[in-house]
C-alpha positions, 0 to 999 in steps of 0.5 A: 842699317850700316853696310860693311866689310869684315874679316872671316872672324867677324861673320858670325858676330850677329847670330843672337846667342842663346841664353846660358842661363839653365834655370830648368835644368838644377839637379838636386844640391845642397848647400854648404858653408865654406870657410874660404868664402866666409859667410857666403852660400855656394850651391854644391852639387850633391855628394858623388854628383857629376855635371855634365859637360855640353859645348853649346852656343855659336862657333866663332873664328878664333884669330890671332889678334882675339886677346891682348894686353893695353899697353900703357907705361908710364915707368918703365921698364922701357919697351926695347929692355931685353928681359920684359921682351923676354916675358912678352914673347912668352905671354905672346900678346895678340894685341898691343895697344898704344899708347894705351888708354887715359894717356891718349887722349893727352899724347905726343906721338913725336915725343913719345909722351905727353903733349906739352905742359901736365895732364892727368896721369902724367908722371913727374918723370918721362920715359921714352915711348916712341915708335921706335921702343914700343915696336921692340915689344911688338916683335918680341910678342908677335903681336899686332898694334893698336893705336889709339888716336889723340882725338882731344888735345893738340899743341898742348891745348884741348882741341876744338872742332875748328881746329879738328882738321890740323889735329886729323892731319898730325894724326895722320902723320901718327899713323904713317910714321908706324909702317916705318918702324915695322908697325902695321896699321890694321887697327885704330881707335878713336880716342878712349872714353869720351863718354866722359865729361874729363878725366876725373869725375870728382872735379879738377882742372881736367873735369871737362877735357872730353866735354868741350873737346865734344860737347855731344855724342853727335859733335863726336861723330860729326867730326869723326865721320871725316877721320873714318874716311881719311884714315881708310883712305890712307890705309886700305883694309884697316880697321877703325872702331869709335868709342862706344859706352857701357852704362850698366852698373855704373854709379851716378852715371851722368846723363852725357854717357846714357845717352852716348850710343843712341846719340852717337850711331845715327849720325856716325859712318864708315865705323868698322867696330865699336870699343867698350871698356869694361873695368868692372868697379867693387866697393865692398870689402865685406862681400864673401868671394860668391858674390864678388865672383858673380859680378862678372855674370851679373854683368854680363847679362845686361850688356848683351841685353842692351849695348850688345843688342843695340850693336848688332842692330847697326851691324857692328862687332866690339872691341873690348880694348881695356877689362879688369877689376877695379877694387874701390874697397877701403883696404884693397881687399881684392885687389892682386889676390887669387879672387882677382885673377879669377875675376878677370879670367871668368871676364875674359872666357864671358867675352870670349864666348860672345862671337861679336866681341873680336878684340878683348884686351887686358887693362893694363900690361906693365905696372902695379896690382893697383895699375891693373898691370899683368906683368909686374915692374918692380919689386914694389907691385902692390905699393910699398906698404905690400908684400915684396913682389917678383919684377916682371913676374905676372900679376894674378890677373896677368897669370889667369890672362896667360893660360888662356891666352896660350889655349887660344892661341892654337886654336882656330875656332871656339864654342861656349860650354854649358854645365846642365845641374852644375853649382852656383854661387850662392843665391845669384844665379850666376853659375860658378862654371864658365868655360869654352871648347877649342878646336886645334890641330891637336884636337878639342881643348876645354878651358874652363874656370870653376869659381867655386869653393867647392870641387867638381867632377866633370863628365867630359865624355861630350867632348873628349870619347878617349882619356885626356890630360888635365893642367889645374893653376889655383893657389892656396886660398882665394885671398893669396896675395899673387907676388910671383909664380910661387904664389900659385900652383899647377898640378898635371893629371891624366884620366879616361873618366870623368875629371875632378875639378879643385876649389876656385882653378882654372883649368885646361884640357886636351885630348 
């Protein structure tokens, strides 16, 4: 097993973390139709039942860099443009991840945009992304960097392992250019998604961009064993993570990204942490919101029952640097709707509550619905077919994302709830409550998600013994179409009794 250093926030990672799973514990329900989840089951607790609400799992240190945003953009607004700042220091983004995902891989760190010639994803029209603009968006979040190194190209050309220690130089340059525009180098990645052949899947001229850049896993580590150390020894205490892979659920995954990590760990030294992603796809626009809510779970289950328990093996803690759903549906039905803001924050708070996952950030930050942005660009955020949208207002998921993100933020440590006979989302399994315990200066807080469509009545008394105030964000219907802030709604309550939580909200409590 690898020996490393790590910060007070990641000691805890390894513990093995109970089940949440409570098969034993169904209380006597019945089920009902909702007419909001068409022709899904949602299990309901029985008429006058309250479920019980029981912190229950690890602790973990809660820091300032938990949660953030993948800061890709590629239209604009511009970093330094004052009112995107303005939403940015509102939205107090832990993590800023630059230059964000896909795009790295193909990066000019002096140009601020993309190596010479046309790569992927690269947009006919340039906009200036240089150290010096991102790091307007740094301050005005307070946030901490991530860079994500340009492991594959140099000089406008897929790079090779000849040339791999000019292209470990340049990025060197990369990184000691940061210091002087006030951005700290605490946290690196090498490189996004190289479990990938290329950048698309379906053929092209970019199909094989990661796979002759690194042919194998091992190629990959072998080379990256010399950046590990040379990017320590430039910066004593930072933080460098290597590109791990999720292979749950992943349709007609290729040989090359199920065997990755198994490859890859052995032959890898001196990593600090390792970087998942975790865009979870849908395909079926016919799915009632049950089922697509139960995803997530689903998911979940079998990440910590493979990647996660293989991680902890080498000791290693996770980044999540890029989460969200992708909506693969023929009309886009879920995507930018209230179901996708929840989607996202029962991701997010499933993350939250594992102490190995110490970095969990959205994917994207400005942009479209379709972009996975949290912070609309324009006016046109769900294409120009689509509703009219409020620039620089937040996205569904961006909204979910911000509420909790604000809980945490004053929080220094967190433990999982557990919700003993609480509802289900129909015949999954997967349970239609999740949510966490936060410890602040003011006291507990409860951040909690009830996915389903029915209301709930929440015993809080485990963690609140006096009366409480209660914030609820949910909106008309689970199809809302999220365009700006009057998509959604926020009702505030107070109460000594048991809390009565509405149909598919997020919920916050405190004392």
């Amino acid at each position: 097993m690898k020996g490393y250093s790590l910060e007070t926030a990641m000691k805890s990672a390894m513990r093995p973390r109970p089940s949440r799973v409570l098969p034993a514990l169904l209380a006597p329900c019945i089920l009902l139709l909702s007419a909001a989840s068409g022709p899904s089951r949602v299990a309901a607790l029985s008429l006058g039942a309250t479920v019980k609400v029981v912190p229950s799992g690890p602790v973990r240190t809660v820091t300032p860099t938990l949660l953030g945003l993948n800061g890709v953009n590629l239209h604009g607004p511009l970093w330094d443009d004052g009112p995107l700042d303005a939403v940015l220091k509102k939205f107090a983004p832990g993590v800023i991840r630059y230059p964000g995902g896909t795009v790295a891989n193909y990066w000019s760190w002096q140009n601020g945009w993309f190596q010479p010639g046309r790569w992927p994803g690269e947009p006919a029209r340039p906009v200036d992304d240089r150290l010096a603009v991102f790091a307007s968006a740094v301050r005005a979040g307070g946030s901490v960097p991530m860079f994500v190194l340009n492991t594959v190209t140099y000089d406008g050309a897929v790079g090779s392992a000849a040339r791999d220690s000019a292209m470990l130089d340049q990025q060197l340059q990369f990184l000691q250019a940061a210091p002087a525009q006030g951005l700290p180098v605490r946290l690196v990645e090498l490189g996004n998604e190289l479990y990938l052949n290329g950048y698309s899947s379906s053929g092209g001229p970019h199909a094989q961009d990661y796979a002759r850049r690194f042919p194998t896993a091992v190629d990959y580590a072998t080379q990256m064993n010399a950046w590990i150390t040379a990017i320590h020894r430039a910066f004593p205490g930072v933080q460098v993570a290597a590109v791990a892979a999720d292979s749950n659920d992943v349709q007609g995954i290729s040989q090359r990204r199920r065997t990755w990590n198994v490859d890859m760990l052995p032959v890898l030294k001196g990593e600090d942490a390792l970087i998942l992603h975790e865009n979870e796809q849908v395909f079926d626009g016919s799915s009632p919101p049950a089922t697509v809510l139960a995803m997530p779970y689903l998911h979940f289950q079998k990440l910590e029952a493979h990647e996660l328990t293989l991680f902890r093996h080498y000791k290693l803690p996770v980044w999540v640097t890029a989460f969200n759903m992708v909506d693969h549906t023929a009309d886009h039905a879920f995507q930018g709707t209230w179901l996708h803001g929840l989607f996202v924050a029962e991701q997010a708070l499933l993350y939250l509550g594992e102490p190995s996952i110490v970095n969990v950030g959205l994917d994207a930050s400005v942009g479209t619905v379709e972009e996975g942005s949290a912070i609309f660009d324009g006016a046109h955020g769900f294409g120009s077919g689509g509703p009219p949208t409020v620039p620089l207002a937040l996205t569904a998921a961006g909204t979910t994302l911000a509420m909790i993100q604000a809980a945490f933020r004053g929080a220094s440590s967190a433990q999982p709830l557990s919700f003993p006979s609480g509802p289900t989302l129909g015949t999954t399994g997967a349970p239609a409550l999740i949510g966490e315990e936060l410890t602040t200066k003011a006291g507990p807080e409860v951040i909690l998600v009830n996915l389903s469509s029915q209301p709930v009545t929440l015993d809080l008394s485990a963690v609140f013994p006096a009366g409480r105030a209660v914030t609820e964000l949910t909106a008309p219907s689970i199809t809302t179409r999220v365009t700006g802030p009057r998509s959604t709604r926020t009702t505030s309550s107070s109460s000594t009794g048991p809390v009565q939580v509405g149909p598919y909200a997020l919920v916050d409590v405190s004392g």
